[in-house]
C-alpha positions as CSV (number, residue, x, y, z in Angstrom):
1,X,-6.8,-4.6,3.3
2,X,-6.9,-6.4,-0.2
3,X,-3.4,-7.1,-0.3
4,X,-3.4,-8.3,3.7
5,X,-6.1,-10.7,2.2
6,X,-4.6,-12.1,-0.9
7,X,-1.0,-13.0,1.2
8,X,-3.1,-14.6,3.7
9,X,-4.7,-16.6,1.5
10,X,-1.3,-17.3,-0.2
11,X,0.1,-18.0,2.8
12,X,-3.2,-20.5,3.6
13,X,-2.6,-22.3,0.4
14,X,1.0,-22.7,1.0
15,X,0.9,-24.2,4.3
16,X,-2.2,-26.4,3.4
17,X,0.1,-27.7,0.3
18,X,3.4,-28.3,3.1
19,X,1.1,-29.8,5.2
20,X,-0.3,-32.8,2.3
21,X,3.1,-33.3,2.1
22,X,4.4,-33.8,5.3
23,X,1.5,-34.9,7.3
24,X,1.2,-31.6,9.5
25,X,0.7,-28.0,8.8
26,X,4.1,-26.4,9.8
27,X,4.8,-23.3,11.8
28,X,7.0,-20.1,10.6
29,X,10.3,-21.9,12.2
30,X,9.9,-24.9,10.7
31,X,9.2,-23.2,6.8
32,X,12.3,-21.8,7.7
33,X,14.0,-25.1,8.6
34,X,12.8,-26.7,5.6
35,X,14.1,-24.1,3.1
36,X,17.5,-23.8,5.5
37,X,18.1,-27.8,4.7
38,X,16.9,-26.7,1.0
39,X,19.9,-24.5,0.3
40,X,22.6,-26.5,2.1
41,X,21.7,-29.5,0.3
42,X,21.5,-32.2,2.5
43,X,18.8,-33.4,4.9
44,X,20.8,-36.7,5.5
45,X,21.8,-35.9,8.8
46,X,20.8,-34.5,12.1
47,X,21.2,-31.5,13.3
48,X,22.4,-29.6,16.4
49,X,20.0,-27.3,18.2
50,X,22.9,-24.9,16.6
51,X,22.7,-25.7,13.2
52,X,18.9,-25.6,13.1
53,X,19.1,-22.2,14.2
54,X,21.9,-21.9,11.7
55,X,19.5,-23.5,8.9
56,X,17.4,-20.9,10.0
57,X,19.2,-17.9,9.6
58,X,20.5,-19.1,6.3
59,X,17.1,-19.4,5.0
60,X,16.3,-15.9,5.9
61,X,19.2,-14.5,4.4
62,X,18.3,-16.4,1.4
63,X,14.8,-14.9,1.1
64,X,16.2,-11.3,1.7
65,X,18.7,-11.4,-0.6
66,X,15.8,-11.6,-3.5
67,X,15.3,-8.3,-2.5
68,X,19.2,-7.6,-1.8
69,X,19.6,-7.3,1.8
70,X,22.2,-9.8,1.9
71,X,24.5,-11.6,-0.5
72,X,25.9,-14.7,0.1
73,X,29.9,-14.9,-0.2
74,X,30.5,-18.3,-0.8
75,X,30.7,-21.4,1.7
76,X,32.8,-23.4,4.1
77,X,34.6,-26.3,3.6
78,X,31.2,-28.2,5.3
79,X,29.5,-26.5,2.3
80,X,27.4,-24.2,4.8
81,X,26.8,-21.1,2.7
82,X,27.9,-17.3,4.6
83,X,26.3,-14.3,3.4
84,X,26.7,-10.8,4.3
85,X,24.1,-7.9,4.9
86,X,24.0,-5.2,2.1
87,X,21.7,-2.8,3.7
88,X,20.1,-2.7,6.8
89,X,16.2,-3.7,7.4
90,X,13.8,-1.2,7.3
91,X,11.9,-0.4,10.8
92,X,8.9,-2.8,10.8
93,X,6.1,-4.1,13.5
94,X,5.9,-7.4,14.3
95,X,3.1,-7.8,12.5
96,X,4.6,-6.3,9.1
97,X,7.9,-8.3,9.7
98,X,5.7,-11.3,9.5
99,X,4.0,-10.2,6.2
100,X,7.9,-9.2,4.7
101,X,8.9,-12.6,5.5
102,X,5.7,-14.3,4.7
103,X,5.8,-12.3,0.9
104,X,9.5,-13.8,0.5
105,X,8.6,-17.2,1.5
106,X,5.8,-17.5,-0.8
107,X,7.9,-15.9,-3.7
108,X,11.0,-18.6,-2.9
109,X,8.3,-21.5,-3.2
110,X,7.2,-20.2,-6.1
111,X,10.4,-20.0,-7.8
112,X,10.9,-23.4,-6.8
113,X,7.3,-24.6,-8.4
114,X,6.2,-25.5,-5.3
């Protein structure tokens, strides 16, 4: 129960900080947006419903491969990063996905110095 409490509290304190800086607290998908545009590089442009959900999925691959469930192979000629999946996720609950995800996001931001 400790732990539950100190990564939401964490996870509190991050969204309170994403929130000063863009002028709303932002959901789960949105996180994921952000740190999608993070590793491609550019934020320049809009996106496709596609691509968001591309941005997405490259930031989750990006968090999981901290703790090597995927590896990124290189990118495209648009400069869109591919990765592929090392090993497969373990069986998880909603709930305890969340928390996996949650843990990752807070240790990208603080690798960033967020």
């Amino acid at each position: 129960m400790f732990v539950q409490d100190d990564l939401q509290q964490r996870w509190w304190n991050l969204e309170a900080k994403l929130a000063e800086k863009f002028g709303k607290k932002p959901d789960m998908e949105a996180i994921l947006f952000l740190i999608g545009i993070q590793e491609l590089g550019t934020s320049a442009e809009k996106f496709t419903k596609e691509q968001k959900q591309d941005l997405m999925h490259i930031a989750v691959c990006t968090l999981l491969s901290k703790s090597g469930y995927y590896e990124m192979t290189g990118r495209d000629p648009e400069n869109w990063p591919h990765f592929i999946q090392l090993k497969p996720m373990p069986d998880m609950n909603p709930v305890e996905q969340e928390n996996f995800l949650k843990d990752h996001i807070l240790l990208y931001f603080s690798e960033q110095e967020f």
